[in-house]
PDB file of the backbone (N, CA, C, O) and the ligand in Angstrom, with CONECT records:
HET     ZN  A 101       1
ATOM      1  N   UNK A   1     173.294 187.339 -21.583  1.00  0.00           N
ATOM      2  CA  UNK A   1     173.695 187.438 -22.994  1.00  0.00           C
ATOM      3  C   UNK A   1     172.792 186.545 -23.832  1.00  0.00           C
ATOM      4  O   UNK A   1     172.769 185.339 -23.586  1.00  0.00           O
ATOM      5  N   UNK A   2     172.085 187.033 -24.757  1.00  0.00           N
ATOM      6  CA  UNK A   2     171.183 186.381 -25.645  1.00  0.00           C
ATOM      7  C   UNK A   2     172.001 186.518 -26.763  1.00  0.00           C
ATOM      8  O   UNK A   2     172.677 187.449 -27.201  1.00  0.00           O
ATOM      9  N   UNK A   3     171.670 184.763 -27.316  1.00  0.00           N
ATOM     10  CA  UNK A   3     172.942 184.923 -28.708  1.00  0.00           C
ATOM     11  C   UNK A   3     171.282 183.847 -29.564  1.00  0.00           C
ATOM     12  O   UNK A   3     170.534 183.019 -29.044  1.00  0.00           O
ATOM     13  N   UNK A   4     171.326 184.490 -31.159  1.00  0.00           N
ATOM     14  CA  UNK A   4     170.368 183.892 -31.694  1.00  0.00           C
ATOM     15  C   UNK A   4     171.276 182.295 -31.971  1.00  0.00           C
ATOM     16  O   UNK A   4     172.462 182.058 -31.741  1.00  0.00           O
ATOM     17  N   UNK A   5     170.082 181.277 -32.604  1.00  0.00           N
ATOM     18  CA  UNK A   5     170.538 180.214 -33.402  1.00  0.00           C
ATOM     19  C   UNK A   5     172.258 180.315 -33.948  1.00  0.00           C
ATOM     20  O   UNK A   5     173.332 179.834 -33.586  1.00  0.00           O
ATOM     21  N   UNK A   6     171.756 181.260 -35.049  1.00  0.00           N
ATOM     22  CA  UNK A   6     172.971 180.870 -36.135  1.00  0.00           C
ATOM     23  C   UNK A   6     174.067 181.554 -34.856  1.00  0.00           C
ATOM     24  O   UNK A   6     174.893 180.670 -34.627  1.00  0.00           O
ATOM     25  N   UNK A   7     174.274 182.444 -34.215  1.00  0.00           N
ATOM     26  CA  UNK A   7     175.142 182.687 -33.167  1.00  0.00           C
ATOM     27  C   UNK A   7     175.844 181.903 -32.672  1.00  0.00           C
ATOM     28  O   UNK A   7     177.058 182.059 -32.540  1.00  0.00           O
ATOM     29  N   UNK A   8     175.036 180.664 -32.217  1.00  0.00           N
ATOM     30  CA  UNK A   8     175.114 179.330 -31.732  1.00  0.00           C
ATOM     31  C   UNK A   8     176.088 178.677 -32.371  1.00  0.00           C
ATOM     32  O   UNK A   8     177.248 178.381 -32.086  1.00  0.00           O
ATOM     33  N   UNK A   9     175.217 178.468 -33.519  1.00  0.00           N
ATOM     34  CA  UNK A   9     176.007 177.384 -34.000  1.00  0.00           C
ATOM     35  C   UNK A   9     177.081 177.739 -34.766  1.00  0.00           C
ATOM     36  O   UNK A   9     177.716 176.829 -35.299  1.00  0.00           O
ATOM     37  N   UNK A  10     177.380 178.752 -34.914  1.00  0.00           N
ATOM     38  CA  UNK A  10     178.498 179.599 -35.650  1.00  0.00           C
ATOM     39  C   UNK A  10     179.637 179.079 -34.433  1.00  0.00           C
ATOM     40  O   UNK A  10     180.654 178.475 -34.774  1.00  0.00           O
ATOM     41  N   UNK A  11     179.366 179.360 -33.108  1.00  0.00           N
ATOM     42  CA  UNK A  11     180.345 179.383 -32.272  1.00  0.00           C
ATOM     43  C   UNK A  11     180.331 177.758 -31.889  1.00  0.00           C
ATOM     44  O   UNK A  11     181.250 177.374 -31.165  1.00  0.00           O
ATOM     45  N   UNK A  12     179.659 177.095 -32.191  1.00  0.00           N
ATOM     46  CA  UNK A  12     179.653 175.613 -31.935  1.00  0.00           C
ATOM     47  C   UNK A  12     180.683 174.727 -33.023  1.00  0.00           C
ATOM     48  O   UNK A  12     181.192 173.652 -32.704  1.00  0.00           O
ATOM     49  N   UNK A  13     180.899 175.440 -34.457  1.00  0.00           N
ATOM     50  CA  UNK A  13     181.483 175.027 -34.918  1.00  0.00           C
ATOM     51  C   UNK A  13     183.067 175.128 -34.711  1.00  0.00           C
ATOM     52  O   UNK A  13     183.974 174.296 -34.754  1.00  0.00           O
ATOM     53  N   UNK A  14     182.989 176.995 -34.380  1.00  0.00           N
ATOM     54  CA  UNK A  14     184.176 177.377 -34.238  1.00  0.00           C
ATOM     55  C   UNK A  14     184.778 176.440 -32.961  1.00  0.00           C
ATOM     56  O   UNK A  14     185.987 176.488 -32.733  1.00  0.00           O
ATOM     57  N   UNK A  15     183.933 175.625 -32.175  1.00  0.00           N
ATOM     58  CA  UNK A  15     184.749 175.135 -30.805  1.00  0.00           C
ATOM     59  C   UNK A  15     184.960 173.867 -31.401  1.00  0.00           C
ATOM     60  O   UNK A  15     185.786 173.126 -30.868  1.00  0.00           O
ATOM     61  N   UNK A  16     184.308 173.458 -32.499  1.00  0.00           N
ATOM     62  CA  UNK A  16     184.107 172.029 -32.817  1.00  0.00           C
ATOM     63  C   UNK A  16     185.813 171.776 -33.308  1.00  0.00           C
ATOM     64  O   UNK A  16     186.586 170.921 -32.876  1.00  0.00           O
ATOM     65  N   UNK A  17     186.167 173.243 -34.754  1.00  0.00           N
ATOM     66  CA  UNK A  17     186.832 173.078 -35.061  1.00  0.00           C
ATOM     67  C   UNK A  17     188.317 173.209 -34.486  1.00  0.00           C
ATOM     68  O   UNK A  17     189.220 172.717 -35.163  1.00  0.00           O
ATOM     69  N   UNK A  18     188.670 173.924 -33.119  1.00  0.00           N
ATOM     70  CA  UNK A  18     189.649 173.872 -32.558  1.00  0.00           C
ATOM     71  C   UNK A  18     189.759 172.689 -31.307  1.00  0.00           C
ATOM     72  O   UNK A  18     190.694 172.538 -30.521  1.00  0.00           O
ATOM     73  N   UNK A  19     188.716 172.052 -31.381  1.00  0.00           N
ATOM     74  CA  UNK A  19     188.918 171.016 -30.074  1.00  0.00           C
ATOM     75  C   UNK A  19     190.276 169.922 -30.173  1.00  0.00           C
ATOM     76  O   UNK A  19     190.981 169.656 -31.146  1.00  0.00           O
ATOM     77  N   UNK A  20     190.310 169.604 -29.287  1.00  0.00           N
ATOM     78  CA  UNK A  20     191.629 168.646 -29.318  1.00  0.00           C
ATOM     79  C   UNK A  20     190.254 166.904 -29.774  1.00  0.00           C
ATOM     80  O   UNK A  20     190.120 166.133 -30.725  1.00  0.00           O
ATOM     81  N   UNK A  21     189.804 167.037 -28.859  1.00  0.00           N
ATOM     82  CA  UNK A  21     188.980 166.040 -28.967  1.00  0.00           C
ATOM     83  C   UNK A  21     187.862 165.641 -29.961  1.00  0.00           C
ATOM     84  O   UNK A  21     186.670 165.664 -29.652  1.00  0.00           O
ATOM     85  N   UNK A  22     188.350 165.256 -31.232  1.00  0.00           N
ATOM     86  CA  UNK A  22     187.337 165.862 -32.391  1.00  0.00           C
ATOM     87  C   UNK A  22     187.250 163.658 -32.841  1.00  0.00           C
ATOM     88  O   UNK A  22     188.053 162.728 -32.907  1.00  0.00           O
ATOM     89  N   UNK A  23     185.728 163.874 -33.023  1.00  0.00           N
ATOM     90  CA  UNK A  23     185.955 162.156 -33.971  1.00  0.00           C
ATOM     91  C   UNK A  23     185.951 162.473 -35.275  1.00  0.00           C
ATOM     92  O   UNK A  23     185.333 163.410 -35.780  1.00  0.00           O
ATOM     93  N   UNK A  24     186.677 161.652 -35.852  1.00  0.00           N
ATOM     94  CA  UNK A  24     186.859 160.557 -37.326  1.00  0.00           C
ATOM     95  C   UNK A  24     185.704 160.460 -37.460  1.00  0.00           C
ATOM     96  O   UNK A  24     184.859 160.456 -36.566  1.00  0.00           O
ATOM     97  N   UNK A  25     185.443 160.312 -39.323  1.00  0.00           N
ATOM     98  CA  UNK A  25     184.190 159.825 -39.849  1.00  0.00           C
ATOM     99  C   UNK A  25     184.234 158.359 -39.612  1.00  0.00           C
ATOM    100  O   UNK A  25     183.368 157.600 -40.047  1.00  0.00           O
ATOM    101  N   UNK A  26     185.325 157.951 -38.872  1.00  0.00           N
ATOM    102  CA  UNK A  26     184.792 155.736 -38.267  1.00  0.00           C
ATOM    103  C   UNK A  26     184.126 156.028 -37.202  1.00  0.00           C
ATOM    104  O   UNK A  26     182.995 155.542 -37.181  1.00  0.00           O
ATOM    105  N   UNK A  27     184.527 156.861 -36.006  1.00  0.00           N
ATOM    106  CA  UNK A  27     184.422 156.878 -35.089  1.00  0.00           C
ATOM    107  C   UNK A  27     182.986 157.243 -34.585  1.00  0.00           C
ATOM    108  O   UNK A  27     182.208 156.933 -33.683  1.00  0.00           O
ATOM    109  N   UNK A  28     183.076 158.188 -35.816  1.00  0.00           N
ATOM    110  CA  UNK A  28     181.097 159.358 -35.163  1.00  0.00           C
ATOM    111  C   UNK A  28     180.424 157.689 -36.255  1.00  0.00           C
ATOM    112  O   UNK A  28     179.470 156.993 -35.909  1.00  0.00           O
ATOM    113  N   UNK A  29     180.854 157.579 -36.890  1.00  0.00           N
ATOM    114  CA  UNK A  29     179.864 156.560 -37.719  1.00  0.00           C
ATOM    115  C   UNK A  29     179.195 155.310 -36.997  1.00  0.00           C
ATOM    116  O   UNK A  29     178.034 154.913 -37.101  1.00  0.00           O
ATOM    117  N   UNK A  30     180.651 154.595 -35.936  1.00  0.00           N
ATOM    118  CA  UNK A  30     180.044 153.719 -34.766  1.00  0.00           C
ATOM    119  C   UNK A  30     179.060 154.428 -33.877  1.00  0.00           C
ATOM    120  O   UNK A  30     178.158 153.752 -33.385  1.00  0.00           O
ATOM    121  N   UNK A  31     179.136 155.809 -33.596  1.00  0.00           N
ATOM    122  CA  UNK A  31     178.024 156.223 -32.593  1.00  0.00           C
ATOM    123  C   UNK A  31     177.148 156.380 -33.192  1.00  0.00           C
ATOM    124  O   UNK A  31     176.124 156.742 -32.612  1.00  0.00           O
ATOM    125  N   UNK A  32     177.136 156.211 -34.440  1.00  0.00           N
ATOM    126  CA  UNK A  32     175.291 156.772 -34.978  1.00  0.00           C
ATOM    127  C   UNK A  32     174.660 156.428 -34.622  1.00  0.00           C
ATOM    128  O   UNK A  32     173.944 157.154 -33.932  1.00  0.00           O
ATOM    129  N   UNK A  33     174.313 154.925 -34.766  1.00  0.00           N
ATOM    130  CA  UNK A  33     173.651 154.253 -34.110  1.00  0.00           C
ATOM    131  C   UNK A  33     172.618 154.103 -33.084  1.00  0.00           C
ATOM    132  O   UNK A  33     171.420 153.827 -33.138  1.00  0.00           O
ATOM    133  N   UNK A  34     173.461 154.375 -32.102  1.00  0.00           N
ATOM    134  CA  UNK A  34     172.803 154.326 -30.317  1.00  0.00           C
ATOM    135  C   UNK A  34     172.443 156.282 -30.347  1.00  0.00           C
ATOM    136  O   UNK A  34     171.506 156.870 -29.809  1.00  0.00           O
ATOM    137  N   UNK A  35     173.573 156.853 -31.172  1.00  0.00           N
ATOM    138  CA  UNK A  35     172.571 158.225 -30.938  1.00  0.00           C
ATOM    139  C   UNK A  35     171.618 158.545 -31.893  1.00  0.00           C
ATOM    140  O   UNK A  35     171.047 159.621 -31.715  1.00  0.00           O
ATOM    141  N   UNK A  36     171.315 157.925 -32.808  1.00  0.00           N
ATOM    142  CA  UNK A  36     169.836 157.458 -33.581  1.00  0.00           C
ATOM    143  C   UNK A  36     168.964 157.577 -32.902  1.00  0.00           C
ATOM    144  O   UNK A  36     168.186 158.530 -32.881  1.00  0.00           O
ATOM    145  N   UNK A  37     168.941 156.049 -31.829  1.00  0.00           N
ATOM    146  CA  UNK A  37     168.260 155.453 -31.255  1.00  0.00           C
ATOM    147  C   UNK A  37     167.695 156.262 -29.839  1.00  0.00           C
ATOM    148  O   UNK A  37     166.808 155.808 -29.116  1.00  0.00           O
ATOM    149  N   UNK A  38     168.319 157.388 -29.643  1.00  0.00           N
ATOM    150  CA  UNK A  38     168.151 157.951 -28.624  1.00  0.00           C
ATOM    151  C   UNK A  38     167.388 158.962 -29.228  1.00  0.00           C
ATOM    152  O   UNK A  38     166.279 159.180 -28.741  1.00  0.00           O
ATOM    153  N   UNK A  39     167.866 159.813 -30.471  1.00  0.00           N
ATOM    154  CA  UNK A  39     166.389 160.631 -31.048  1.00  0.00           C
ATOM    155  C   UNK A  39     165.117 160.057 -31.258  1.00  0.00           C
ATOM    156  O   UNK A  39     164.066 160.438 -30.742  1.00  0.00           O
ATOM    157  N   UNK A  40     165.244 159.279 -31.912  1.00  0.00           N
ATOM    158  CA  UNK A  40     164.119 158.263 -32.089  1.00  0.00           C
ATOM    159  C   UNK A  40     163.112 157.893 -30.971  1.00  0.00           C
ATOM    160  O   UNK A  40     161.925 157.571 -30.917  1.00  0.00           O
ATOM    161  N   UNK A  41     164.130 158.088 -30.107  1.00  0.00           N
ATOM    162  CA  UNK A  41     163.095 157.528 -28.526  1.00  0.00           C
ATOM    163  C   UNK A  41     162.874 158.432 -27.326  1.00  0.00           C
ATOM    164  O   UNK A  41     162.616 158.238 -26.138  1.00  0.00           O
ATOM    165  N   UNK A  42     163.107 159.660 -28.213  1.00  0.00           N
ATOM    166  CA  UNK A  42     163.090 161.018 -27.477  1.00  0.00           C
ATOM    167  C   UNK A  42     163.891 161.392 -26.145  1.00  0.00           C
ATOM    168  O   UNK A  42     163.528 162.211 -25.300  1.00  0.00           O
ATOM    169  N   UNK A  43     164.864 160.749 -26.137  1.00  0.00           N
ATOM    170  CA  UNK A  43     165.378 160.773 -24.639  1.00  0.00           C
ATOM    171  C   UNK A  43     166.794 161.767 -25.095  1.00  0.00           C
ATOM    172  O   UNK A  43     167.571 161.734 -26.049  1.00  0.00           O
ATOM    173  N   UNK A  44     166.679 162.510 -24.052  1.00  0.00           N
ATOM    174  CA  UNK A  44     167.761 163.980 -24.072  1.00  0.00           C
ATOM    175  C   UNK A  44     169.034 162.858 -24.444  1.00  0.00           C
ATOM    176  O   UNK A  44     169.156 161.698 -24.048  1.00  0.00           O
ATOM    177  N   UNK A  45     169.759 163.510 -25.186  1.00  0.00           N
ATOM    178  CA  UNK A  45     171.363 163.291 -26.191  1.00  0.00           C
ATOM    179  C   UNK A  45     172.175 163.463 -24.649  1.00  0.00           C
ATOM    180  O   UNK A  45     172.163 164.295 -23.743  1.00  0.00           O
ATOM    181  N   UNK A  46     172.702 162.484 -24.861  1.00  0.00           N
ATOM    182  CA  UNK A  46     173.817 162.379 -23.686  1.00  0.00           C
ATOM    183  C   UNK A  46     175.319 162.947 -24.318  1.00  0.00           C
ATOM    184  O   UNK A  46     175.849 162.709 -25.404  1.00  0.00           O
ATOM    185  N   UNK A  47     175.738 163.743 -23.241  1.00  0.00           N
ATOM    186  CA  UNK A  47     176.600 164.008 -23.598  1.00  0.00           C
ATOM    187  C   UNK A  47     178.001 163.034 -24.165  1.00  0.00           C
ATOM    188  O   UNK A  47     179.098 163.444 -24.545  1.00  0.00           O
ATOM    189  N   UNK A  48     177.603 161.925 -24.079  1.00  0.00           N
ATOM    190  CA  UNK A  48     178.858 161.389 -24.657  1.00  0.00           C
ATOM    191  C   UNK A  48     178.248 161.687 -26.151  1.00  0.00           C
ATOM    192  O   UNK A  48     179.221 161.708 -26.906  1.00  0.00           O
ATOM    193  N   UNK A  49     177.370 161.862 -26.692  1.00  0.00           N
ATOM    194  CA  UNK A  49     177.098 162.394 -28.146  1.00  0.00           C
ATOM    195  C   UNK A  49     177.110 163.373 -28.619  1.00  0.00           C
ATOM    196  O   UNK A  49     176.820 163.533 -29.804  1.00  0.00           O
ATOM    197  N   UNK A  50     177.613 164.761 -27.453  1.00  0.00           N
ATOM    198  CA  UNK A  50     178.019 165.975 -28.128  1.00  0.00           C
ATOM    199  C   UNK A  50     178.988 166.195 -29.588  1.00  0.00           C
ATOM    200  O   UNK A  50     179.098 167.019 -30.496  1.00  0.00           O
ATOM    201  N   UNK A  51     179.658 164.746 -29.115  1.00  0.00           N
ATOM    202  CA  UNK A  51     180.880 164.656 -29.923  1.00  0.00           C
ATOM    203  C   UNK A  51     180.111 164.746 -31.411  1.00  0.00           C
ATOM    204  O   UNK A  51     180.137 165.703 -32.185  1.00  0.00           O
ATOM    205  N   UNK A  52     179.376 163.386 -31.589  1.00  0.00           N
ATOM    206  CA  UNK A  52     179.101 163.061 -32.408  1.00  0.00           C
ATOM    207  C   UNK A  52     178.199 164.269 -33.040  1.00  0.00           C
ATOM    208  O   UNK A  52     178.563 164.805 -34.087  1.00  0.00           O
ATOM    209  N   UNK A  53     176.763 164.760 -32.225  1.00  0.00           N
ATOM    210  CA  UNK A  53     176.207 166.164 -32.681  1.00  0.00           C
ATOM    211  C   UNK A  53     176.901 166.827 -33.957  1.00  0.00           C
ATOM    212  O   UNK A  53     176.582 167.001 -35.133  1.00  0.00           O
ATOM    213  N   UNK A  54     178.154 167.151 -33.044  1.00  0.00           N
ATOM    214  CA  UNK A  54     179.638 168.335 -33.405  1.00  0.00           C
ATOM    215  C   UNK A  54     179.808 168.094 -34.822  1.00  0.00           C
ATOM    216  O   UNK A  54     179.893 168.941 -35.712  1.00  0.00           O
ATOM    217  N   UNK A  55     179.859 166.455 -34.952  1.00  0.00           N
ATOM    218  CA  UNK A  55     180.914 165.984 -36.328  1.00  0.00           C
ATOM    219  C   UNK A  55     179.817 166.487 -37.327  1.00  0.00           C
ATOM    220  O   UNK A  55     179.974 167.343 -38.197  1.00  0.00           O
ATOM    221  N   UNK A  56     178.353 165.592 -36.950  1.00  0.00           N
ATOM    222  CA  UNK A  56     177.494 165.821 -37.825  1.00  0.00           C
ATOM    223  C   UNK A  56     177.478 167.452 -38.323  1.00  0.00           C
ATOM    224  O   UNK A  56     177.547 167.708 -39.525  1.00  0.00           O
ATOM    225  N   UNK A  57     177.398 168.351 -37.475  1.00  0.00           N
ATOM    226  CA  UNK A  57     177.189 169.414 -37.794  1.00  0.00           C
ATOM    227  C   UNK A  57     178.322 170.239 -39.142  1.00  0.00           C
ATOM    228  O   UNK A  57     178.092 171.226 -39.841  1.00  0.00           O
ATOM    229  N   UNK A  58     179.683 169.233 -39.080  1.00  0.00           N
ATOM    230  CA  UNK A  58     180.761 169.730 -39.777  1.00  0.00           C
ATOM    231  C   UNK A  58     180.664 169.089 -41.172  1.00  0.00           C
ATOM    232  O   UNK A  58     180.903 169.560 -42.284  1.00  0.00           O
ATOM    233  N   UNK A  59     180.134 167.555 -40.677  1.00  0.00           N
ATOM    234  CA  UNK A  59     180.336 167.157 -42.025  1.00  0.00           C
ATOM    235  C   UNK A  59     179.575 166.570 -42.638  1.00  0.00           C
ATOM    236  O   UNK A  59     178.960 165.749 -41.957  1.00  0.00           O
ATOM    237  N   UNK A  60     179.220 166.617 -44.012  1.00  0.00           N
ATOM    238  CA  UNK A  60     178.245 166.158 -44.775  1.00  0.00           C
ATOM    239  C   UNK A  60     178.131 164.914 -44.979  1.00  0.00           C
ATOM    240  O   UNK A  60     177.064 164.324 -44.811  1.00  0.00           O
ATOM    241  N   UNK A  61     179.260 164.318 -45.385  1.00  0.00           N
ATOM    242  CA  UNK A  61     178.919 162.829 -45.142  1.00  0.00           C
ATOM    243  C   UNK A  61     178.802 161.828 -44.751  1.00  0.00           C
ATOM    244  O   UNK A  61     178.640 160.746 -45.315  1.00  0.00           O
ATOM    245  N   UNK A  62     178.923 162.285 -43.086  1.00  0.00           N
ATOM    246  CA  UNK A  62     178.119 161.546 -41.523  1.00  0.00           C
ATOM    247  C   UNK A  62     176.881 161.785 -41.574  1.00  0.00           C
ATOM    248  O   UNK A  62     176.077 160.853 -41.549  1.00  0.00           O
ATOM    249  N   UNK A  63     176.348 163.526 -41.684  1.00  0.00           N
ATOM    250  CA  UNK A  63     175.118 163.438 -41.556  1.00  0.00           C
ATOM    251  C   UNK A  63     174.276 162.753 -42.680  1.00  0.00           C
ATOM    252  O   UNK A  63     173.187 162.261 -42.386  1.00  0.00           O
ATOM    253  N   UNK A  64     174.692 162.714 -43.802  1.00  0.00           N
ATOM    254  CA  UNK A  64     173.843 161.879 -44.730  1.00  0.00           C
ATOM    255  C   UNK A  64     173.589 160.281 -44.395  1.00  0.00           C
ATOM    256  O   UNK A  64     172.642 159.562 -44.716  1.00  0.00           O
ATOM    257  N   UNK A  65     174.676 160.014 -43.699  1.00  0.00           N
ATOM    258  CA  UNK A  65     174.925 158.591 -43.463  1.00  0.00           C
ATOM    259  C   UNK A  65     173.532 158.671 -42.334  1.00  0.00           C
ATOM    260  O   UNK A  65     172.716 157.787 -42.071  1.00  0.00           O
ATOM    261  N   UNK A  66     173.622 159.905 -41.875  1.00  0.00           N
ATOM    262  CA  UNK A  66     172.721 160.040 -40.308  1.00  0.00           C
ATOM    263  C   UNK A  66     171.132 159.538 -40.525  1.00  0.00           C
ATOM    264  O   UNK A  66     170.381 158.732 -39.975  1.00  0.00           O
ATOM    265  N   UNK A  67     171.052 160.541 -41.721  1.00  0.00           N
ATOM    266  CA  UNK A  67     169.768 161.260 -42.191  1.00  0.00           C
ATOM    267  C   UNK A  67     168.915 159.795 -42.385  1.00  0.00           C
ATOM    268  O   UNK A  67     167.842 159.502 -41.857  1.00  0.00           O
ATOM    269  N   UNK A  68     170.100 158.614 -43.719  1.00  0.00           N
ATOM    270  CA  UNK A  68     169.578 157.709 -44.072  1.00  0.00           C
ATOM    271  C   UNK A  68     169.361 156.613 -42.852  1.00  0.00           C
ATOM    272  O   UNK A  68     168.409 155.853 -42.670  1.00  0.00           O
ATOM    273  N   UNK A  69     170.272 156.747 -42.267  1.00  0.00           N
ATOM    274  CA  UNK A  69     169.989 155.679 -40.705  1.00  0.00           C
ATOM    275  C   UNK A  69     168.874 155.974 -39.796  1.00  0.00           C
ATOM    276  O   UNK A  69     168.534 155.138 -38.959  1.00  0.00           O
ATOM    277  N   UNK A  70     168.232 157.204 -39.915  1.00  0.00           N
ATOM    278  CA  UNK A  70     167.583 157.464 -39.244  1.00  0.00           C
ATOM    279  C   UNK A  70     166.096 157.271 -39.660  1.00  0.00           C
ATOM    280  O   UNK A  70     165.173 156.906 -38.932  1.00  0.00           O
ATOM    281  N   UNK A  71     166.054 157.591 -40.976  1.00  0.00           N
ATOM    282  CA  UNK A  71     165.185 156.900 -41.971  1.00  0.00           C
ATOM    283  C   UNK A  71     164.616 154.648 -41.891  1.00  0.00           C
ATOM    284  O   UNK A  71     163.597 153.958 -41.918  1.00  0.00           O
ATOM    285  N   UNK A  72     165.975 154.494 -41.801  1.00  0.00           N
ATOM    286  CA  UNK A  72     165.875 153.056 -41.732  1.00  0.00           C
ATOM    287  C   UNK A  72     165.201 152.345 -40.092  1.00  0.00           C
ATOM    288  O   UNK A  72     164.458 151.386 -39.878  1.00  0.00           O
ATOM    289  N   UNK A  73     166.053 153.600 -38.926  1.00  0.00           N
ATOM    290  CA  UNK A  73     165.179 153.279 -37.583  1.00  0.00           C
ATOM    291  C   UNK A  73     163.622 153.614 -37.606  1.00  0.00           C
ATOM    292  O   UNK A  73     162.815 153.056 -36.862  1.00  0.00           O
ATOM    293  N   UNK A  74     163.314 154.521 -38.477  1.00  0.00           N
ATOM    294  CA  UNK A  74     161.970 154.809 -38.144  1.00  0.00           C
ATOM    295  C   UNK A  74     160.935 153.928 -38.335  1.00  0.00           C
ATOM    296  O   UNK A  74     159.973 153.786 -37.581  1.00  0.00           O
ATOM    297  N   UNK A  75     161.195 153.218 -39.568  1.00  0.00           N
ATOM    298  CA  UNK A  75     160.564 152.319 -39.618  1.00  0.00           C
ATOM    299  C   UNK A  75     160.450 150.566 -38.789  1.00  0.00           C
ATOM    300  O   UNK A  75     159.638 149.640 -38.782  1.00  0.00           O
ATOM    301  N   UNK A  76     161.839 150.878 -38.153  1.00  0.00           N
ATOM    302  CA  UNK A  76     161.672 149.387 -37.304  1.00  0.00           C
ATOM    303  C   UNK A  76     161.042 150.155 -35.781  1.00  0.00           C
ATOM    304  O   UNK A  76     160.255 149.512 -35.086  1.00  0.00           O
ATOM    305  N   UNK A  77     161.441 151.442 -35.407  1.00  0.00           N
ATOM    306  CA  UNK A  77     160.840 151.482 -34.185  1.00  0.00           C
ATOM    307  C   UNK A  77     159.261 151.691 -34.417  1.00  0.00           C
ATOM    308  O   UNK A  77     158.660 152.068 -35.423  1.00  0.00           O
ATOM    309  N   UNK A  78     158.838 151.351 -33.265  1.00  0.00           N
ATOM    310  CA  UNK A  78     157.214 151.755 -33.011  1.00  0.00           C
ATOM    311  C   UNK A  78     156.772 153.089 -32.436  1.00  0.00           C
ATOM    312  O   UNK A  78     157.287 153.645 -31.467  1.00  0.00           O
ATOM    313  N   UNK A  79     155.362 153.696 -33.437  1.00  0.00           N
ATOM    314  CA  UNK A  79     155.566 154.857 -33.156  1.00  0.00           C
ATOM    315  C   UNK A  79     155.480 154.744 -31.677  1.00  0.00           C
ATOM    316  O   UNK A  79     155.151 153.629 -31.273  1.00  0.00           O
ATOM    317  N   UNK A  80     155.736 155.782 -30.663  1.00  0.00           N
ATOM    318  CA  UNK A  80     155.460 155.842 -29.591  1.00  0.00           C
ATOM    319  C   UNK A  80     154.031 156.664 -29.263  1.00  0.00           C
ATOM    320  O   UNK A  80     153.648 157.557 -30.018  1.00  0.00           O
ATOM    321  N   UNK A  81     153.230 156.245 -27.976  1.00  0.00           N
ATOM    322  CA  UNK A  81     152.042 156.969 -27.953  1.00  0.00           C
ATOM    323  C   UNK A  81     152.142 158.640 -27.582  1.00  0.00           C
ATOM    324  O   UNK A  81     151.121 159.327 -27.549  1.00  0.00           O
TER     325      UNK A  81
HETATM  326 ZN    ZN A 101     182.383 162.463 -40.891  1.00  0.00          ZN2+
END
């Protein structure tokens, strides 16, 4: 079964939004952080950050919080070679 992008994420939301297990904008906001730090340093998203992925994907004002944090790591990390 080949499902495009928006397929995807159409159905990613729909699971996002019936999960029992969903974070709070405190909760995904403490993980930004370390899952920042893990884009930033290219290393595959661990699944304990699906969660967080999920929230971002729902809500706008985690990912902005994201966008700008991620902005602020770039400049303290070093590029990598
Ligand atoms: Zn949020």
């Amino acid at each position: 079964m080949n499902l495009s992008d928006d397929q995807i994420r159409a159905l990613l939301q729909a699971v996002s939004r019936t999960r029992d297990q969903e974070l709070t904008c405190d909760e995904c906001l403490g993980e930004l952080s370390g899952f920042a730090e893990l884009i930033l340093k290219g290393r595959p998203v661990e699944e304990a950050y699906d969660l967080v992925q999920q929230h971002l994907q729902v809500c706008g004002e985690c990912s902005e919080e994201f966008a700008l944090l991620l902005k602020a790591l770039e400049c303290l990390v070093e590029p990598q070679p």
